[in-house]
C-alpha positions as CSV (number, residue, x, y, z in Angstrom):
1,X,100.4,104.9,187.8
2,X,100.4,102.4,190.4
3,X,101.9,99.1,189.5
4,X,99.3,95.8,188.9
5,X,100.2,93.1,191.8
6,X,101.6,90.2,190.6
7,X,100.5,86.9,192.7
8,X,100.7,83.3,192.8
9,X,97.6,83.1,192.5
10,X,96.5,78.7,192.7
11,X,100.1,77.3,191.6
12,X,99.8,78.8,187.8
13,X,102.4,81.1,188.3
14,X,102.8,84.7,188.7
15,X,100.2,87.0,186.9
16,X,100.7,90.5,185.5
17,X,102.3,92.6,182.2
18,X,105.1,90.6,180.6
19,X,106.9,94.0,180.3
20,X,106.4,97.3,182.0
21,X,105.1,100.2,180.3
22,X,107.6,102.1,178.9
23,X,108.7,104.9,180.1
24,X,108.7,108.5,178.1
25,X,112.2,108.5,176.3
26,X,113.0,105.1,176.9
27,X,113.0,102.5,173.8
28,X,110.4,100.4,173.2
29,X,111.6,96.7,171.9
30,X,111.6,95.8,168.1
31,X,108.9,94.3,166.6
32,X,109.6,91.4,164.4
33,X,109.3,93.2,161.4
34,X,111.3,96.3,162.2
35,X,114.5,93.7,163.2
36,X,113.7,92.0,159.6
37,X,113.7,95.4,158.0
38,X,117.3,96.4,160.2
39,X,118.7,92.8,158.8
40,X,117.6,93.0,155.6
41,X,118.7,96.9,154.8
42,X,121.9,96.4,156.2
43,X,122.5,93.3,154.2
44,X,120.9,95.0,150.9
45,X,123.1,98.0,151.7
46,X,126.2,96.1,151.6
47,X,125.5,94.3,148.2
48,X,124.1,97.3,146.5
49,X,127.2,99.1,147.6
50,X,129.9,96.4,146.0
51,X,127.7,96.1,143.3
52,X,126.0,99.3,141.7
53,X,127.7,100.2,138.6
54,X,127.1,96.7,136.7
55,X,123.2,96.4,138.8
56,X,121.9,99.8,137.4
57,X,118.4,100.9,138.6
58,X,117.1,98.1,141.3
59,X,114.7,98.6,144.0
60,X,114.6,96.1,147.3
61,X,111.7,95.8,149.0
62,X,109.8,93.5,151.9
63,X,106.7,91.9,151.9
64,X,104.9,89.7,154.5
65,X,104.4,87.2,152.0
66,X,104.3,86.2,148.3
67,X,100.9,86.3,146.9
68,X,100.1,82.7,145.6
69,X,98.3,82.0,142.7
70,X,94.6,80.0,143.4
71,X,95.3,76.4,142.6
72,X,98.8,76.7,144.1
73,X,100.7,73.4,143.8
74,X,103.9,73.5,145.2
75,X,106.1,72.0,148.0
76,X,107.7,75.1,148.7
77,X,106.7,78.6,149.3
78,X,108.9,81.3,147.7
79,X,111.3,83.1,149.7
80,X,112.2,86.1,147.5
81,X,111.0,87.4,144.0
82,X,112.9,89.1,141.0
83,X,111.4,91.4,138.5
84,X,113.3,92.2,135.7
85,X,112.7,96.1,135.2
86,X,111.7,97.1,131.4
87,X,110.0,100.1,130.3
88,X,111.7,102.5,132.4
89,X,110.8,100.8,135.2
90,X,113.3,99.3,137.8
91,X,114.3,95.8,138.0
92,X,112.4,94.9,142.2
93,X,114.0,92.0,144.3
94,X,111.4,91.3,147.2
95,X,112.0,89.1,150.4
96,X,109.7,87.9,152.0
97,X,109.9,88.1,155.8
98,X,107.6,85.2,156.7
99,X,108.9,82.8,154.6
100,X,112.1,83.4,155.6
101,X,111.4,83.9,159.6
102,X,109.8,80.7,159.5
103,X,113.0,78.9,157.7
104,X,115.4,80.8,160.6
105,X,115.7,79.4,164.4
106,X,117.0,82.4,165.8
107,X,118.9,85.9,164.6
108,X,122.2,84.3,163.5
109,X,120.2,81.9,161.1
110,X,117.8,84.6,160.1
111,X,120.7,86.8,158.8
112,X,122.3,84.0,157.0
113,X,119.4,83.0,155.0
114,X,118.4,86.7,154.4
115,X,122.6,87.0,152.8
116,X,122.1,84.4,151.1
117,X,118.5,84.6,149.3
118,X,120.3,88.4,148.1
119,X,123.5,87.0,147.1
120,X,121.3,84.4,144.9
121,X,119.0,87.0,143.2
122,X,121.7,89.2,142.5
123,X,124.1,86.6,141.3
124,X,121.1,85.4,139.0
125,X,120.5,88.9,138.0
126,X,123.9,90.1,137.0
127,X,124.4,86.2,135.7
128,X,127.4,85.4,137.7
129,X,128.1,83.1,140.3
130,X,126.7,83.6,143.9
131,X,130.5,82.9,145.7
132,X,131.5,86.0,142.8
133,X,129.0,88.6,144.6
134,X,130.2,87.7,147.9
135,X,132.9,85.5,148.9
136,X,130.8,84.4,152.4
137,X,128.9,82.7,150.6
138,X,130.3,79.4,150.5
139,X,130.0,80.2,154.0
């Protein structure tokens, strides 16, 4: 495949693909989501891990965003939900990644805000404090 000609073309700048076409078995880049999910599974992993015995049955999931209610009123917009399980069914802590991207300037900010909205909702959950579940958190 011949490559596209990149010019200068009236002072703009050059022209052309921001990134090459990748080649077969190379690695294409993370999206957005797929670094979220990498942030916030390694994070959930960790927790999870201290904390199992006294946590039980949880599931952790990621959604885009929180469905709002019509009418919605608030200032803020939610950056994670907990559902206490009953009936057999699991108790579900859900982040969600665009509340959270949006609250993060880069990577380092994003994983801090992800450890912390866990540490929160499992601290609330287990009904102890949030520097108890992890000591970085005063961090």
């Amino acid at each position: 495949m011949p490559r596209p000609r990149l010019r200068d073309r009236h002072g703009r700048g050059l022209r052309g693909p921001g990134v090459w076409p990748s080649r077969p078995g190379t690695p294409q880049a993370a999206t957005a989501r797929e670094r979220f999910d990498e942030i916030a599974l390694r994070i959930v992993t960790e927790i999870d891990r201290r904390w199992s015995a006294r946590l039980g049955r949880i599931e952790y999931a990621v959604e885009d965003v929180p469905q709002m209610p019509e009418g919605w009123q608030g200032e803020t917009v939610p950056l994670s939900s907990l559902v206490p399980g009953s009936a057999g069914q699991p108790t579900r802590l859900v982040l969600f990644r665009r509340p959270i991207e949006h609250r993060a300037e880069d990577r380092v900010e994003l994983e801090a805000l992800v450890h912390t909205v866990v540490v929160e909702q499992v601290a609330e959950l287990l009904g102890i404090a949030a520097e108890d579940v992890d000591p970085r958190y005063r961090d």
